[in-house]
C-alpha positions in Angstrom: 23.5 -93.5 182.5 22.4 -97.2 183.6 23.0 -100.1 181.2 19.9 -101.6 179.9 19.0 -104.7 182.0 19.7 -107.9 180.1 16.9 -110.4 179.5 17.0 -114.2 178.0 15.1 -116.1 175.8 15.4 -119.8 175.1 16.1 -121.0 171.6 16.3 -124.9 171.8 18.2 -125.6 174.8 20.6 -122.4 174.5 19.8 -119.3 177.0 20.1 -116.2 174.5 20.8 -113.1 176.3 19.3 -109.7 174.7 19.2 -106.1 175.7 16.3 -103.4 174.6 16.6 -100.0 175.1 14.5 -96.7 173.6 11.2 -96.4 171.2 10.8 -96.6 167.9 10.9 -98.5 164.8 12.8 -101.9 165.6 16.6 -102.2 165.1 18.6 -105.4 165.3 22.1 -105.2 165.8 23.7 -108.7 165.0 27.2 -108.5 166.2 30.5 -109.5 164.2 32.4 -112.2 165.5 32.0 -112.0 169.3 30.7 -109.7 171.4 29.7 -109.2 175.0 26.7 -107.4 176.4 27.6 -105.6 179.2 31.8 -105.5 178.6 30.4 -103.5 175.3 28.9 -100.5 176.9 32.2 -99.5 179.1 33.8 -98.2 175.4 32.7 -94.5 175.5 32.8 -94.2 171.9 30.5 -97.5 171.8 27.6 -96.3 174.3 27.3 -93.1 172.7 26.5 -94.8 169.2 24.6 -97.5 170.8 22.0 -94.3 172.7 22.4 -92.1 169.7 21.0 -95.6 167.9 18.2 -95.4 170.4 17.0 -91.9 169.7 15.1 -92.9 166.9 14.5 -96.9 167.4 13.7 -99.4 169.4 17.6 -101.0 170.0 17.6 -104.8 170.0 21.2 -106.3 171.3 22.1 -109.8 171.5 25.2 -112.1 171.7 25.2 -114.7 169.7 25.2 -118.5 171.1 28.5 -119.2 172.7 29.6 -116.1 173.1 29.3 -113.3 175.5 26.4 -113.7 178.2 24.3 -116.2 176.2 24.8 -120.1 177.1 28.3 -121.8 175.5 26.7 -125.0 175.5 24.4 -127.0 173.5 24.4 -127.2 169.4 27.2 -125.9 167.9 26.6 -122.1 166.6 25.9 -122.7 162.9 24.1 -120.0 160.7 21.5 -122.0 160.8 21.4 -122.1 164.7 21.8 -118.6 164.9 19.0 -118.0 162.3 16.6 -119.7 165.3 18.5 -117.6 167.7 17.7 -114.3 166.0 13.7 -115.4 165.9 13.5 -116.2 169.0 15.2 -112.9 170.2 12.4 -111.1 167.8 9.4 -113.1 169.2 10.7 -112.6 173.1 10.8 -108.8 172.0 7.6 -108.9 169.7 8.9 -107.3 167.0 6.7 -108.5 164.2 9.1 -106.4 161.5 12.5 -105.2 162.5 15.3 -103.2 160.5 18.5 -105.9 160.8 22.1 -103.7 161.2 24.7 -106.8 160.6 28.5 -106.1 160.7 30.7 -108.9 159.0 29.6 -112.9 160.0 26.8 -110.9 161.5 25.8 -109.4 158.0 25.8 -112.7 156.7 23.4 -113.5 159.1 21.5 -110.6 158.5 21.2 -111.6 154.7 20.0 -114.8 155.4 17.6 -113.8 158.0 15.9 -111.3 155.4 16.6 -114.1 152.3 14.5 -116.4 154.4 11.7 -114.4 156.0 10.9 -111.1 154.2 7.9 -110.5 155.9 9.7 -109.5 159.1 12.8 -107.6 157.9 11.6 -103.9 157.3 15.3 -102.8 156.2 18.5 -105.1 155.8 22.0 -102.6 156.6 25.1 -104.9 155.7 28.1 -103.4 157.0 31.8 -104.6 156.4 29.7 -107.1 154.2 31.2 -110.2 152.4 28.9 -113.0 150.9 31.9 -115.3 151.0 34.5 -115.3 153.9 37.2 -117.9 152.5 39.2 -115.5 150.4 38.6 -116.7 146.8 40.8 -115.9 143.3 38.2 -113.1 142.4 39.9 -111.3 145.3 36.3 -111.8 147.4 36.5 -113.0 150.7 38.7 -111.8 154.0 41.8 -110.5 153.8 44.4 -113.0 153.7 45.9 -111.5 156.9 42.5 -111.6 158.8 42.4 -115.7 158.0 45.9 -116.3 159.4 44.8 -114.2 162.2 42.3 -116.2 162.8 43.9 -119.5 162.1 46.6 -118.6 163.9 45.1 -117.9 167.3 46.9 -114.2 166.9 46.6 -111.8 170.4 43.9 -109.3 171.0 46.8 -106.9 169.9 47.3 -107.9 166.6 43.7 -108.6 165.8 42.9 -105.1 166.9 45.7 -103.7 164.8 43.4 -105.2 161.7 40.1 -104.2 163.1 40.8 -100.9 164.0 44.4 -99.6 163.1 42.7 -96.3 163.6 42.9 -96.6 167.4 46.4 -96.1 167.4 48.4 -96.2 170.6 44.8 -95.7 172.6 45.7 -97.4 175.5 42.0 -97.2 176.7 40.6 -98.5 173.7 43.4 -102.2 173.4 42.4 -102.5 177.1 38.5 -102.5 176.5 39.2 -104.9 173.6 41.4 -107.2 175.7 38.9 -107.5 178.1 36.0 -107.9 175.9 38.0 -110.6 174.4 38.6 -112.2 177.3 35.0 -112.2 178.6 32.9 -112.4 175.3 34.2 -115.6 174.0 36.6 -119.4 174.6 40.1 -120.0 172.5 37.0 -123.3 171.4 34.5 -121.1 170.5 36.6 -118.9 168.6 37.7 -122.5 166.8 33.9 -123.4 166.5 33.0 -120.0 164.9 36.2 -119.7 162.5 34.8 -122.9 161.0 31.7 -121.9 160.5 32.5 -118.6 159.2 34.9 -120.0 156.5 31.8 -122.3 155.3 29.9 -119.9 154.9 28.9 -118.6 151.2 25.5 -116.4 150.9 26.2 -115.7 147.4 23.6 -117.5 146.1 20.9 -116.0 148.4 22.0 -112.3 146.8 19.2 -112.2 143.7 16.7 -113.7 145.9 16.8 -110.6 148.5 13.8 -108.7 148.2 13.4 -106.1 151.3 15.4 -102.6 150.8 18.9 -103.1 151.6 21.9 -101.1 152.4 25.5 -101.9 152.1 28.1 -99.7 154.3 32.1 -100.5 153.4 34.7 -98.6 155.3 37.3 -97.4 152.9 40.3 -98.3 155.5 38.9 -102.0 155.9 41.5 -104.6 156.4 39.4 -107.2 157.1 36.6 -107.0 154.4 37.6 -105.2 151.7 35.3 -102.6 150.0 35.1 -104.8 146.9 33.3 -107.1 148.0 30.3 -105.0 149.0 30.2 -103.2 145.5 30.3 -107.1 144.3 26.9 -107.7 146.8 25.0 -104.1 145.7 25.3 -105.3 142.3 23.7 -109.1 142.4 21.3 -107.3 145.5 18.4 -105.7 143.0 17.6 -102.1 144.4 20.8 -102.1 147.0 22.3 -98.7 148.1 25.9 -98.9 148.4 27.8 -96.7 150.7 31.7 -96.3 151.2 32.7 -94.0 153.6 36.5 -93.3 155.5 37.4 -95.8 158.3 38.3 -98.8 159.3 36.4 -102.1 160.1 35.4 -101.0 163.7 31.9 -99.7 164.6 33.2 -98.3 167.8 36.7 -96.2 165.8 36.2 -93.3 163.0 33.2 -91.4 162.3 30.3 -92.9 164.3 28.2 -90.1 163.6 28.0 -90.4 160.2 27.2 -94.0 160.4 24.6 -93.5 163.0 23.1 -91.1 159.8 23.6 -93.4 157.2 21.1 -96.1 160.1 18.7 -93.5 161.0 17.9 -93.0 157.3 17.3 -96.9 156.6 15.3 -97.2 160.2 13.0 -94.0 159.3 13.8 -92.5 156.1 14.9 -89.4 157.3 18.1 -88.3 158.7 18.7 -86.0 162.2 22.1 -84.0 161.6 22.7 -83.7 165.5 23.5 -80.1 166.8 27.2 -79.7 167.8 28.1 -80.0 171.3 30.0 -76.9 171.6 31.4 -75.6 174.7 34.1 -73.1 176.3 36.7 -75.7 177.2 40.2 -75.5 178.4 42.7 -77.6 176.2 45.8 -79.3 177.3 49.0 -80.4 175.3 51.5 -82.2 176.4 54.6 -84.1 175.0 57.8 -86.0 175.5 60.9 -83.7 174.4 63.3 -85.8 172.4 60.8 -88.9 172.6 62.1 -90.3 169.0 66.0 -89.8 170.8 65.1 -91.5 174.0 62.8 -94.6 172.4 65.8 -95.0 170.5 68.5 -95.1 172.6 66.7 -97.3 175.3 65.3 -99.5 173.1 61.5 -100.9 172.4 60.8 -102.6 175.5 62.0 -100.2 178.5 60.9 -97.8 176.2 57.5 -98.8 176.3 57.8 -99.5 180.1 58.4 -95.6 180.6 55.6 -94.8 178.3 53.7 -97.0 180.5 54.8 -95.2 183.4 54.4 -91.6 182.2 50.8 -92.7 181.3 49.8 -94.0 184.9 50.7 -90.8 186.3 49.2 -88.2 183.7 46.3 -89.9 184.4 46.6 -89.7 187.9 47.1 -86.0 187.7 43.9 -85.3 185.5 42.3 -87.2 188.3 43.6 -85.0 191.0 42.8 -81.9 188.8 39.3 -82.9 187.4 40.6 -83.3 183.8 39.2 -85.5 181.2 41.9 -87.8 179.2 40.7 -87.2 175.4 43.3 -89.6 173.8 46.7 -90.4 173.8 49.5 -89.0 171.1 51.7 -91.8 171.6 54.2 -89.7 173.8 51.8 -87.1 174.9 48.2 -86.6 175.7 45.4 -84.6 174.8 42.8 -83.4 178.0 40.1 -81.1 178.9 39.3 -78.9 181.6 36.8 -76.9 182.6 38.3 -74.5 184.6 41.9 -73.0 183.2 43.2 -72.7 186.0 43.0 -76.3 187.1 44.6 -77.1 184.1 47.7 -75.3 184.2 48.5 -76.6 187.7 47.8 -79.7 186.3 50.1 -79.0 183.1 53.0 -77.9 185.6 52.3 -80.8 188.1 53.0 -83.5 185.2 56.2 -81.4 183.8 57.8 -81.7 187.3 56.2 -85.2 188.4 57.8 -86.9 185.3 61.2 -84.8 185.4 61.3 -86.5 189.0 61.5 -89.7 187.3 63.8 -88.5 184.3 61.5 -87.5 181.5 61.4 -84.0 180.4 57.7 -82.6 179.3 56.5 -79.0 177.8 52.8 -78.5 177.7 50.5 -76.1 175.7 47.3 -74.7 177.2 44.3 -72.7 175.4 40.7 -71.8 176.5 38.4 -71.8 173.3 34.7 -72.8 172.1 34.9 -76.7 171.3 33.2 -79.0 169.5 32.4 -82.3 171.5 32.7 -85.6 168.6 32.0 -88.1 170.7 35.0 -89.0 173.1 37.0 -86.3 171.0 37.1 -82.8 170.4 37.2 -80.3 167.4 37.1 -76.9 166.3 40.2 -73.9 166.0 40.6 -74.3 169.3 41.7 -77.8 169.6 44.5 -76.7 166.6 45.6 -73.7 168.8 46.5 -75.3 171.7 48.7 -77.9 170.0 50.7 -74.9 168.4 51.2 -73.5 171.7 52.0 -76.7 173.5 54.9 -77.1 169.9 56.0 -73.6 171.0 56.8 -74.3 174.5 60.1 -75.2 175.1 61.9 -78.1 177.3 59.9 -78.4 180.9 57.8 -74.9 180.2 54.5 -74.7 180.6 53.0 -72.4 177.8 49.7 -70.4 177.8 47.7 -68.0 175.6 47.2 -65.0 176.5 43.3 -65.5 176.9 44.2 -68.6 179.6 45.9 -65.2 181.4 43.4 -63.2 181.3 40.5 -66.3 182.7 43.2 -66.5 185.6 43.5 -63.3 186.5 43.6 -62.7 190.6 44.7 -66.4 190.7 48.1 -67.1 192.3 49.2 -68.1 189.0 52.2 -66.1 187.2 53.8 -65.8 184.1 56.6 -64.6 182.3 55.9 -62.7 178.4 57.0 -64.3 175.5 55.8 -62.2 173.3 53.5 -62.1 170.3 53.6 -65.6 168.0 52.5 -66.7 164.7 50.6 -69.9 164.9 51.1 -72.8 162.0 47.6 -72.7 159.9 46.1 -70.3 162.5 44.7 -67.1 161.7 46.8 -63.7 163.5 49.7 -63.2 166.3 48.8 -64.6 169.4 50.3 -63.3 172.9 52.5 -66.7 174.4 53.1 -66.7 178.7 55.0 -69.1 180.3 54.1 -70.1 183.5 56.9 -68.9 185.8 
């Protein structure tokens, strides 16, 4: 779907770039840290919360001065710079009473914002919210590991292992990250706004917040732990506290949920959304011996052949018409939807990568699925990984329901009998392709 045109409005002599996109009661989203308009949407995981946001508001984005699309000259980006900012974003938009969503420097902007003028905030949702950043001896504050982060000038790597440990070995995700990081912001800027954020202190402003307020901690959170949001519900009178599993990210975990958890502070109400179920074809693979191999090659050509065998799965599931779900560190997880497509595209990644010295064994399974975002759920998901754990060294390994979707295909295979699957319900029929 097309990316929402972005617009600018002048605040002082700074160019402030803003997107707008559905109907509805207003929603801000003031971004943590750094951001980048357009580099955002090219996260799956991200645009689907960003349009599920926009079924039930009016969706307001911005990046904040010096970073992203807006102008990186001019006043240095102080709260109070960024408090004219966000006004002038409102007035460009004529929102005359907006619900603010701020995640981490952001929700101290958000606090402020609403502190200051109460007549336009409708709703104020704090998430990953610290009145403080400068960790304190009250145990307030960042972690000590985010500061030296952040002092430190650490990689994207290692500040994505801290934002969202949950990714994992998601090669997609650290390359979206890397290049958002790249685009959205200067090694100055991130100087600039380092300072600023470890002066900043809203503590004080806490009793004086009068509009309805919600406060969302992941439980996970290594950057802002969930204490000090219990801290902020308490001083905030009439706050609603929420802690839910996850980690800092609001593009990693369960989006859905926190898209709930937004609707109900926007309208009051909340819109479980149907399941996205669907007859889907489900491919396992894995490395055989992967723990052996990284060992005896050690971690850097090791992670040059993971490299490798990654580039050319994903040139298969092009060539086959598969979608990459996510990466199991020395496997994959992808969908098809036609079985037969997927086993040829199972057997031509065992023999591609046995070419080039890696041996492979693959599990396939045609069942109802559950779409969750960029992922998938439901028995069948589960069923497939048991087969593809059944199969042995180079085999390709089927149900016997992928047999019968295939039949008249050129497609054979060899009985292996009837099989008890781990936390699966019955004995299920297991072919290997021959």
């Amino acid at each position: 779907m097309r990316v929402p045109d972005v617009r600018y409005v002048r605040s002082g002599d700074v160019h402030i770039a803003y997107q707008v996109l559905g109907e509805g009661p207003d929603l801000v989203v003031t971004p943590a840290g750094w951001n980048h308009l357009l580099v955002r949407w090219e996260l799956p995981a991200n645009e689907r919360f960003m349009r599920r946001l926009a079924t039930f508001a009016r969706l307001i984005l911005w990046d904040k001065r010096g970073t992203g699309m807006s102008d990186r000259h001019g006043e240095m980006p102080t709260l109070d710079a960024q408090l004219g900012d966000l006004r002038a974003v409102l007035d460009a938009v004529g929102s005359e009473r907006a619900t603010l969503f701020g995640i981490a420097d952001g929700a101290i902007l958000a606090a402020l914002f609403a502190a200051t003028h109460p007549e336009r905030v409708a709703h104020a949702i704090l998430y990953a919210f610290s009145p403080r950043f400068m960790p304190g001896d009250d145990g307030r504050g960042v972690s000590p590991q985010f500061l030296a982060a952040l002092r430190s000038g650490a990689s994207p790597e290692e500040m994505l292992d801290l934002l969202a440990p949950s990714v994992g070995d998601d090669s997609r995700v650290a390359e979206w990250w890397r290049r958002q990081a790249m685009m959205a912001v200067t090694p100055g800027t991130v100087a600039q706004l380092t300072r600023v954020w470890m002066d900043a202190d809203v503590t004080p402003v806490l009793d004086a917040l009068r509009v309805p307020t919600t406060i969302i901690q992941r439980t996970g959170d290594r950057v802002i732990p969930p204490a000090n949001g219990r801290f902020a519900a308490e001083r905030i009178r009439g706050a609603r506290y929420v802690e839910m599993p996850g980690d800092f990210a609001t593009w990693s975990g369960d989006l859905d949920e926190l898209a709930l958890e937004i609707e109900e502070a926007v309208t009051g109400t909340r819109h479980e959304a149907d399941p996205d179920r669907t007859l889907t074809t489900i491919l396992f693979t894995d490395i055989v011996d992967s723990t052996a191999s990284a060992a005896a090659l050690g971690d850097a050509v090791w992670r040059v052949r993971l490299d490798e065998h990654d580039a050319f799965v994903l040139r298969q599931l092009e060539r086959f018409d598969g979608r990459f779900v996510k990466s199991l560190g020395d496997g994959i997880l992808a969908t098809f939807d036609s079985p037969a497509r997927a086993i040829r595209c199972a057997a031509a990644i065992v023999e591609g990568m046995q070419a080039r010295g890696a041996v492979i064994r693959a599990g396939v399974h045609t069942g109802e699925c559950e779409r969750r975002g960029d992922d998938v759920g439901g028995i069948a998901v589960h069923i497939a990984a048991r087969v593809g754990a059944q199969a042995q060294p180079g085999e390709v390994l089927v149900t016997g329901t992928v047999r019968d979707l295939v039949v008249g295909s050129e497609l054979t295979f060899a009985d292996r009998g009837e099989h008890a699957l781990r936390g699966v319900p019955g004995t299920w029929r297991l072919l290997a392709l021959a």
